[in-house]
C-alpha positions as CSV (number, residue, x, y, z in Angstrom):
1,X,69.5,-15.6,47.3
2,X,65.9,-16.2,46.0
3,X,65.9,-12.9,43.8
4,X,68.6,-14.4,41.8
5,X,66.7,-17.8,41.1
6,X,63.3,-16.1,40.9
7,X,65.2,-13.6,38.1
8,X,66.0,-16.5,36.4
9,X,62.9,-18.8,36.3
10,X,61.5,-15.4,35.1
11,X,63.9,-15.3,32.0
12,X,63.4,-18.5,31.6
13,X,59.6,-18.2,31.1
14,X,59.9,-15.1,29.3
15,X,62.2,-16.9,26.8
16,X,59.5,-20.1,26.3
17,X,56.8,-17.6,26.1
18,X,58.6,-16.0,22.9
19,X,59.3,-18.5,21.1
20,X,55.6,-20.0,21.2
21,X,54.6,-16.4,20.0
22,X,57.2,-17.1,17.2
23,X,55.9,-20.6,16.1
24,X,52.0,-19.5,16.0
25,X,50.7,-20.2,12.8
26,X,49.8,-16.2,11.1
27,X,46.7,-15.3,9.0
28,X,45.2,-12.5,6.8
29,X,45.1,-10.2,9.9
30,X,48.5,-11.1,11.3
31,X,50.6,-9.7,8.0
32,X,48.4,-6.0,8.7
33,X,50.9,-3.4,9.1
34,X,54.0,-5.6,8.6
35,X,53.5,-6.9,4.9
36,X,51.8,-5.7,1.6
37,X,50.5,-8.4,-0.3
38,X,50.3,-9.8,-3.4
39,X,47.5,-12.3,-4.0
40,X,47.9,-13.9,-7.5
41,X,44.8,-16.8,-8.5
42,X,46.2,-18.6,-11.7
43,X,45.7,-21.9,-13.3
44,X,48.9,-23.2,-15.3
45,X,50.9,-22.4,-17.5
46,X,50.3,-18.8,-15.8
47,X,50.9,-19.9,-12.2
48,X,54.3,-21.4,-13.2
49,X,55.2,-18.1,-15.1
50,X,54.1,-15.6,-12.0
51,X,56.0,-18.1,-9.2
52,X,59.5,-17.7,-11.7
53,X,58.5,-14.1,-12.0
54,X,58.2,-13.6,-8.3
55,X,61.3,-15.3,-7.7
56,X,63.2,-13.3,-10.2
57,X,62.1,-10.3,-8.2
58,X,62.9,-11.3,-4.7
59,X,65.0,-8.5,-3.8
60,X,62.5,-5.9,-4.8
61,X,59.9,-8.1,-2.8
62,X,61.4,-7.7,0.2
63,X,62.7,-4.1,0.0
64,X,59.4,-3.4,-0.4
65,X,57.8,-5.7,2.6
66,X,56.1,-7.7,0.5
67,X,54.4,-11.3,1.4
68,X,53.5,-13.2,-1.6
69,X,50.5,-16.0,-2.0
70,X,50.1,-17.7,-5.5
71,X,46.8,-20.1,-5.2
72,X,46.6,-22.3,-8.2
73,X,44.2,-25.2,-8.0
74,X,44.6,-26.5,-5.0
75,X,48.0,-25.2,-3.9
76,X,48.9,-22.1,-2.5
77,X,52.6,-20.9,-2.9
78,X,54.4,-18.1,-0.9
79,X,57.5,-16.8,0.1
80,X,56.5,-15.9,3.9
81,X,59.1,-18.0,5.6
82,X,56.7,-18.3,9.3
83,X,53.6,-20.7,9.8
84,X,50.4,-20.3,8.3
85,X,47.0,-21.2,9.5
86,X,46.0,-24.5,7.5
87,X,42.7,-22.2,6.5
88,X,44.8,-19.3,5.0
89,X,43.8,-20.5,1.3
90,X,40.3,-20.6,2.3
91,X,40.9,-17.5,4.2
92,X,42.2,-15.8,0.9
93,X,39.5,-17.0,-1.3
94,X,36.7,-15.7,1.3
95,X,38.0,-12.0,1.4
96,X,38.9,-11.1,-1.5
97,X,38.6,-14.3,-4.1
98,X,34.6,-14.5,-3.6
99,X,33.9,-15.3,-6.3
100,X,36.8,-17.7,-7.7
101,X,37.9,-15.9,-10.6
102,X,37.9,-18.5,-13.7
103,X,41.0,-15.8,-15.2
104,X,44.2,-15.1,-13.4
105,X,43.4,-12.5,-11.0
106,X,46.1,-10.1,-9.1
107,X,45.6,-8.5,-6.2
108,X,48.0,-5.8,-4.0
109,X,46.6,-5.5,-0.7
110,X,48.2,-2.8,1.5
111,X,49.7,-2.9,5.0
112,X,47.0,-1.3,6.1
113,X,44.4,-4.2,5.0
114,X,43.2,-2.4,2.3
115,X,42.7,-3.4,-1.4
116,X,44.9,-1.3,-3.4
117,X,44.5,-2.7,-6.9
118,X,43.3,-5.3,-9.0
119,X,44.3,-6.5,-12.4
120,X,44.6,-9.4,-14.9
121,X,48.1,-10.0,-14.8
122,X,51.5,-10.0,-13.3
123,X,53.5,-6.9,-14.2
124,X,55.5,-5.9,-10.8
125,X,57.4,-2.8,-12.1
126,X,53.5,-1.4,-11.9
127,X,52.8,-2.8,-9.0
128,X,56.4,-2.0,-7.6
129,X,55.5,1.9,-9.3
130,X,52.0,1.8,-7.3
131,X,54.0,0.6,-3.8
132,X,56.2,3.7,-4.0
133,X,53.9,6.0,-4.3
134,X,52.0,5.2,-1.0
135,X,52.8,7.8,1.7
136,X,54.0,4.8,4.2
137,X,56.6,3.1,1.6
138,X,57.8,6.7,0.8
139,X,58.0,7.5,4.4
140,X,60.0,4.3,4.6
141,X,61.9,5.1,1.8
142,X,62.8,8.6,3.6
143,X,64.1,6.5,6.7
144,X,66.3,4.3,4.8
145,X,68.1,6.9,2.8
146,X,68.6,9.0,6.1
147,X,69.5,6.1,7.7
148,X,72.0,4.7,5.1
């Protein structure tokens, strides 16, 4: 009879323990290997014009395992749906926005971590072009269409 109950306070547990994992606020290092990302640093009216163009794009985004950050001047915009750390702007700015460009600036980091380009503007066909060339979205790729 204990087995039972002891199988059960165990599930239990297990269950709690998961979702706490769930609700921990992510950083930087927590998208590595499950997100590329796009880091755009804009003032307005070009912050307003990559969010709609982002948006316009959202399927493409997430075919392509993408996690988005738009900092303007004090906000920061994305369309990662968990918790963040309540330094991840700061955290941003420090890796790989040192120093605070006065231009927009737009950055594709890979899932690996790595900086994969840099340019002035927003053009996501490119960037979309430069994701499908990397060996692990093509090796994706490869899975879905076998999959499918």
């Amino acid at each position: 009879m204990k087995c039972p109950i002891i199988l059960l306070v165990w599930l239990m547990t297990l269950s709690t323990n998961a979702k706490a994992l769930e609700e921990k606020p992510i950083g930087l290092d927590d998208l590595r290997w499950k997100y590329r990302v796009i880091l755009v640093s804009a003032h307005e009216p070009h912050m307003s014009n990559a969010l709609a163009n982002l948006n316009e794009f959202a399927a493409e985004i997430e075919e392509r395992d993408i996690a988005w950050f738009v900092l303007g001047d004090d906000e920061l915009h994305t369309n990662y749906k968990g918790k963040l750390i309540h330094t991840l702007r700061e955290q941003i700015v420090d890796r790989y926005l040192t120093p605070v460009p006065s231009e927009t600036s737009v950055l594709l980091v890979g899932k690996d971590g790595t900086l994969k380009s840099r340019s002035s503007d927003l053009n996501l066909e490119a960037t979309f072009g430069l994701i499908d060339q990397m060996p692990m979205r093509r090796e994706e790729m490869l899975r879905k269409s076998n999959e499918g």
